[in-house]
C-alpha positions as CSV (number, residue, x, y, z in Angstrom):
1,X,-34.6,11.5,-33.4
2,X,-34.1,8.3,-31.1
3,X,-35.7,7.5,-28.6
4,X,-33.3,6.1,-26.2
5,X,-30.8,8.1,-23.5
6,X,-28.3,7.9,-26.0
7,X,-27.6,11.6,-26.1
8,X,-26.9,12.2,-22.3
9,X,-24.8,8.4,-22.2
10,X,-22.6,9.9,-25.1
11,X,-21.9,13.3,-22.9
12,X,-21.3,11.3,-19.7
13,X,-18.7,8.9,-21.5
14,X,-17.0,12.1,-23.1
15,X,-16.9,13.5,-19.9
16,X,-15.3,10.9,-18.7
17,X,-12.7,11.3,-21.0
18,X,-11.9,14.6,-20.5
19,X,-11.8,13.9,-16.6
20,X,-9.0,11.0,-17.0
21,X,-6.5,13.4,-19.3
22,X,-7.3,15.8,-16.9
23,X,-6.4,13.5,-14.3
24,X,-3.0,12.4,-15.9
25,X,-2.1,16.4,-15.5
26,X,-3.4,16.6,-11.7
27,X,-0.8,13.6,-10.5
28,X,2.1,14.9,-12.3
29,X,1.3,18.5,-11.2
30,X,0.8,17.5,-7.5
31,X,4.1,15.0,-8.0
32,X,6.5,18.1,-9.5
33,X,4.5,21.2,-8.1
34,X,3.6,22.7,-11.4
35,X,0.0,23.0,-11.9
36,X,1.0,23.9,-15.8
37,X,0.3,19.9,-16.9
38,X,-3.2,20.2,-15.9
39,X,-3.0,22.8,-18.7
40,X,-1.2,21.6,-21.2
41,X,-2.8,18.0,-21.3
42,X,-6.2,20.0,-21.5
43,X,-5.0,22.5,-24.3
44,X,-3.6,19.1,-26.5
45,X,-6.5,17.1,-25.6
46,X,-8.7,20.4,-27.5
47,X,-6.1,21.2,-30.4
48,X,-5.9,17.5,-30.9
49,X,-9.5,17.2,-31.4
50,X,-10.2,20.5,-33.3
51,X,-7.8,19.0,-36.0
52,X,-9.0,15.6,-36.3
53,X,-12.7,17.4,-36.3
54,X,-12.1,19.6,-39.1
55,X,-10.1,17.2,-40.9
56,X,-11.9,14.2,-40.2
57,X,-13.1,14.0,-43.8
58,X,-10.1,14.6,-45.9
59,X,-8.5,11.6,-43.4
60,X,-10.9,9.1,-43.8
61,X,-11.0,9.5,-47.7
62,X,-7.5,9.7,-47.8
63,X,-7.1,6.0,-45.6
64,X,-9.8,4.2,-48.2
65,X,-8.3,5.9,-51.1
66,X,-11.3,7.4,-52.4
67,X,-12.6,9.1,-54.9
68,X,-14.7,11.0,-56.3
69,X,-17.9,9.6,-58.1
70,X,-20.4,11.6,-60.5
71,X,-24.0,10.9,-61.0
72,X,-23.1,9.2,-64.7
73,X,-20.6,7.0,-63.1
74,X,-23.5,5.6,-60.3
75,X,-26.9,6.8,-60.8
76,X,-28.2,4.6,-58.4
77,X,-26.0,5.5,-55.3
78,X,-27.0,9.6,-56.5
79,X,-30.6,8.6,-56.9
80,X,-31.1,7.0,-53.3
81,X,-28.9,9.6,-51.5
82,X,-30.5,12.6,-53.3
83,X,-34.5,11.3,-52.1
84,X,-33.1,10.4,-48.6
85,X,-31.6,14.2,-48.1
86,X,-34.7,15.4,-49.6
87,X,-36.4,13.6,-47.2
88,X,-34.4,15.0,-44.0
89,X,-34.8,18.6,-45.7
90,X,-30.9,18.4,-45.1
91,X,-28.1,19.3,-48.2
92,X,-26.8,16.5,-50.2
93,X,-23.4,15.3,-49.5
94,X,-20.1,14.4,-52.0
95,X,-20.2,11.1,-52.5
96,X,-17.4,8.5,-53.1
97,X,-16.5,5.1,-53.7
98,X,-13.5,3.3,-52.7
99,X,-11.6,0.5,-54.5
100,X,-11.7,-2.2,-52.4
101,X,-13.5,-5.5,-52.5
102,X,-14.5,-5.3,-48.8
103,X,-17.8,-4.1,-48.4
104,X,-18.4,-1.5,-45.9
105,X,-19.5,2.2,-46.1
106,X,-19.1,5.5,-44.4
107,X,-19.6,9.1,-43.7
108,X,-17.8,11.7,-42.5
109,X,-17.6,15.5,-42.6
110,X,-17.8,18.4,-39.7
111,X,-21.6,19.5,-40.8
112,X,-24.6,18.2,-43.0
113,X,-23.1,21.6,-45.3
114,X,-19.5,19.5,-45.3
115,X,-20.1,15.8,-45.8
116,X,-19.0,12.8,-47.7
117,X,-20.4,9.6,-48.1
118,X,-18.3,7.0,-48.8
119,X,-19.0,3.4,-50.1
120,X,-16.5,0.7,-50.9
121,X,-16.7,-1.6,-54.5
122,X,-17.5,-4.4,-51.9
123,X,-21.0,-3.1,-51.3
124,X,-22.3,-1.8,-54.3
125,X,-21.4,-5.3,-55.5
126,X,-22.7,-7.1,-52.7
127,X,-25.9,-5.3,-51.9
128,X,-29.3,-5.0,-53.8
129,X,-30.5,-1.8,-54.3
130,X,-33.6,-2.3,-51.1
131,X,-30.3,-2.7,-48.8
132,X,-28.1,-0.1,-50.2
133,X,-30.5,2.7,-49.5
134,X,-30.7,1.1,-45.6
135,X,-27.0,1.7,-45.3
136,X,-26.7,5.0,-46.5
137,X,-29.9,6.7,-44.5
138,X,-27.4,5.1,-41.7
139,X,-24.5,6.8,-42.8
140,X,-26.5,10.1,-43.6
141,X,-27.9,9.6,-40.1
142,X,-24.6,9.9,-38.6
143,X,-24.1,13.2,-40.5
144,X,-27.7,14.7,-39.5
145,X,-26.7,13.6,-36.1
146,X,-23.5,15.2,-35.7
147,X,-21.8,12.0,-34.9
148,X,-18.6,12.6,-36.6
149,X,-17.6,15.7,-34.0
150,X,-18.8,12.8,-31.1
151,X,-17.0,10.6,-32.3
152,X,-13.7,12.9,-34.2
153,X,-13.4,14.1,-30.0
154,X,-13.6,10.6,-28.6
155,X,-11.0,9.0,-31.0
156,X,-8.5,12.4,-30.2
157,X,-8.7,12.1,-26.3
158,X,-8.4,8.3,-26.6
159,X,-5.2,9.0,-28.7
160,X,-3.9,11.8,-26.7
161,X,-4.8,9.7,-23.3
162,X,-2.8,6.4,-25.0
163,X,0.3,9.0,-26.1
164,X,0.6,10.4,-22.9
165,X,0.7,7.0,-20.8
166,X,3.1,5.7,-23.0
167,X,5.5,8.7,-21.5
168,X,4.5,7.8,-18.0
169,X,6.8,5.6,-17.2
170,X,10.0,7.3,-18.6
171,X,9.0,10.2,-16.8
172,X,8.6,8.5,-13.3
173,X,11.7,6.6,-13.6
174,X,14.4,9.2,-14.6
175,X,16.3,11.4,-11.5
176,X,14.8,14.2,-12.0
177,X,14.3,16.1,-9.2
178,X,10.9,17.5,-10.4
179,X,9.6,14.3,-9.9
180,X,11.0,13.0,-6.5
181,X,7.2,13.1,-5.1
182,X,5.2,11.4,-7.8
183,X,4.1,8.3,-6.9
184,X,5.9,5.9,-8.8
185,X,2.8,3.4,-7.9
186,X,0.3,5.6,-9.4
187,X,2.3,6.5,-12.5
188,X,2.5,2.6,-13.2
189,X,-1.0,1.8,-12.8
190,X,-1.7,5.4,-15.1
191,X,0.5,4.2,-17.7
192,X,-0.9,0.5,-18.3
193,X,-4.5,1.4,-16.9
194,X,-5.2,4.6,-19.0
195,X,-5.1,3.6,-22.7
196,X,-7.6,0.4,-21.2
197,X,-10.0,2.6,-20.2
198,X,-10.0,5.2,-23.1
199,X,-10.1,2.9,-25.5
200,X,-13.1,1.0,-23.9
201,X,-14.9,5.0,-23.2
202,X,-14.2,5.3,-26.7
203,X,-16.2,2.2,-27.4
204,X,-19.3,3.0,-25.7
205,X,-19.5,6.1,-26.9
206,X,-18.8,5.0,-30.8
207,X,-21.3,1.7,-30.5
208,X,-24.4,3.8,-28.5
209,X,-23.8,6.3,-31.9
210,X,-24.3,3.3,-34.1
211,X,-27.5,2.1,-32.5
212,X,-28.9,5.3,-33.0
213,X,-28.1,6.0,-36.6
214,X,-29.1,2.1,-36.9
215,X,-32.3,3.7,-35.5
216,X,-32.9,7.1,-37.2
217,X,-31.9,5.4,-40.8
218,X,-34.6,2.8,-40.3
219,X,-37.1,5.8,-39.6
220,X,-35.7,7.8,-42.4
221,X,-35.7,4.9,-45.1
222,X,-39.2,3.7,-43.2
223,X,-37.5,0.0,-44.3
224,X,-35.8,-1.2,-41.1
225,X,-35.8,-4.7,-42.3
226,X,-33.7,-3.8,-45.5
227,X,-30.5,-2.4,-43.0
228,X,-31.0,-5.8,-41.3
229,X,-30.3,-7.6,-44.6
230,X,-27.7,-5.7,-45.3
231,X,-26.1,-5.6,-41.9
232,X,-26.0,-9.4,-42.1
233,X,-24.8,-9.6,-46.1
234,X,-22.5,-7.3,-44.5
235,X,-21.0,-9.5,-41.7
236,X,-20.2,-12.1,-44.3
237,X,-18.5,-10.0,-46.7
238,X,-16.1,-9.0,-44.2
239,X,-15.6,-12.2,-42.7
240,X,-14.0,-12.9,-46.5
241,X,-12.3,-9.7,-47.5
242,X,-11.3,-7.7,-44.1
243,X,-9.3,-5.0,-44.9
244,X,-5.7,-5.0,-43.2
245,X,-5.9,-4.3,-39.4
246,X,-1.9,-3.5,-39.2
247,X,-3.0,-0.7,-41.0
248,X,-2.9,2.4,-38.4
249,X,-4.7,4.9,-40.8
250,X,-7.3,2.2,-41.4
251,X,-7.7,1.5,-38.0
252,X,-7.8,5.2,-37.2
253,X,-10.8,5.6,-39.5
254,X,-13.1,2.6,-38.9
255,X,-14.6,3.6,-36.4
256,X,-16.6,5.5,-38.8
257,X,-17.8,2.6,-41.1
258,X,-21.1,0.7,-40.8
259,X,-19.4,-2.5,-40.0
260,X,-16.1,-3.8,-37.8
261,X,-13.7,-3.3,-40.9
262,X,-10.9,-6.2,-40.0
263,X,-14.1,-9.0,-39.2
264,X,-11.8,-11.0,-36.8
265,X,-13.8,-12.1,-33.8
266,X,-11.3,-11.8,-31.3
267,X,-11.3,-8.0,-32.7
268,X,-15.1,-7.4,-32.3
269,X,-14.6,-8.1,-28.9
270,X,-13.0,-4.5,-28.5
271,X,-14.9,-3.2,-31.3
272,X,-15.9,0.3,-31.6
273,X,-18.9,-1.5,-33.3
274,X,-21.8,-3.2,-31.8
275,X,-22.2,-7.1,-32.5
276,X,-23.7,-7.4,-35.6
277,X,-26.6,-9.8,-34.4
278,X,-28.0,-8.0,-31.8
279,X,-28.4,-4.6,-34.4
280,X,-30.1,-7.0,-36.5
281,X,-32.7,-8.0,-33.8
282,X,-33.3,-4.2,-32.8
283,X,-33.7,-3.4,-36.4
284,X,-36.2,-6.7,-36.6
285,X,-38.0,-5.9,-33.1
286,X,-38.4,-2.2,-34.8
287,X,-39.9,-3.5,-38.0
288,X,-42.4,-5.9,-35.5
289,X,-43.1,-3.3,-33.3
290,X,-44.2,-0.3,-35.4
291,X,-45.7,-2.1,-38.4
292,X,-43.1,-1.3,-41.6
């Protein structure tokens, strides 16, 4: 529905995933002879991501502690998701809230069929109504886009990649004779350079996802100036209440949510998120440009 690149950018970086795991296998195969790691990194890097695919729901819900919220309990948060999916002729999705005073919101879910949204007691506090319904067309964006498997693969490789490095080095230093011929040079620079590079593939790929749910929710809420207001509310609620970033199933699961989560700045440096003023001024250029 965008009408940047961002689809063939988002294959390219995955690709580039899938070539460095693949790569880890090649040098210990062609140090000990046995072809079989090329394999077996491939065959982890796919179960891991099949389970964090169809599980990615139940996960993230489980790390926020959500639950469950009926129409009664928010009419308002039912009202604006129920015309938005009506909208994009697509299925409504569960919908939750979270208990925590941090305002941020997400969605996950293998298929517009299997879906959650999910918004924190932060933001329903902080936000008006206008602002709310900018931040879920986002999150139902990343649904209609099929941005959780993007981004459920990206997070597993990364994870699998950073797992795997950590081993490097014990490998390359014991006496085995299996691995007389790897180079202990290349192992080294594997081990420390590796988890660098998937975690930064694994931030392009999440951020160019954001723009364009940024993007497709502005077109599918035709307000792209009320996700700007809330994007910036947003930045300042944070800044207050982060949630805990020594949390590893919270980290695991914000890459999903509208905002950087733990709102240190040092942190949005190697954010999965894009900075928060320059989605603003694409959301404001849009607005400018096209007459909402």
């Amino acid at each position: 529905m965008h009408g940047h690149n961002n689809g063939l950018k988002t294959a390219l970086l995955l690709g580039g995933m899938f070539a460095l795991l693949l790569a880890i296998g090649s040098l210990l195969s062609a140090g000990t002879g046995r072809s079989m790691f090329i394999w077996v990194f491939a065959l982890i890097g796919l179960g891991t991501t099949a389970y964090g695919y169809w599980n990615s729901d139940k996960l993230a819900l489980r790390s926020m502690h959500a639950y469950p919220v009926s129409e009664a309990e928010n009419p308002m948060m039912y009202r604006i998701v129920r015309e938005l999916s009506m909208n994009a002729q697509q299925p409504m999705p569960r919908l939750y809230i979270s208990p925590t005073s941090s305002p941020n919101a997400f969605a996950t879910g293998r298929n517009p069929q299997n879906s959650a949204v999910c918004c924190t007691e932060g933001i329903l506090q902080l936000l008006n109504e206008r602002e709310l319904r900018g931040v879920l067309g986002h999150e139902l964006m990343h649904v209609y886009n099929r941005d959780i498997l993007t981004s459920s693969v990206a997070a597993a490789i990364a994870g699998v990649i950073t797992s795997i490095a950590q081993f490097l080095m014990f490998f390359g230093g014991g006496g085995n004779n299996d691995n007389r011929n790897v180079n202990p040079i290349a192992l080294i620079a594997l081990s420390l350079l590796a988890p660098f590079a998937a975690s930064v593939i694994q931030m392009a790929v999440s951020r160019t996802r954001e723009y364009d749910a940024d993007e497709d929710g502005a077109k599918l809420t035709n307000d792209p100036l009320a996700l700007a207001s809330a994007l910036r509310k947003l930045e300042s609620g944070i800044s207050q209440a982060p949630l805990a970033s020594n949390d590893q199933k919270l980290v695991n699961s914000s890459h999903l949510m509208i905002a950087n989560p733990f709102g240190s700045r040092l942190k949005q440096m190697f954010s999965t998120h894009p900075p928060m003023d320059q989605r603003i001024a694409r959301l404001e250029a849009m607005a400018g440009g096209r007459g909402y």
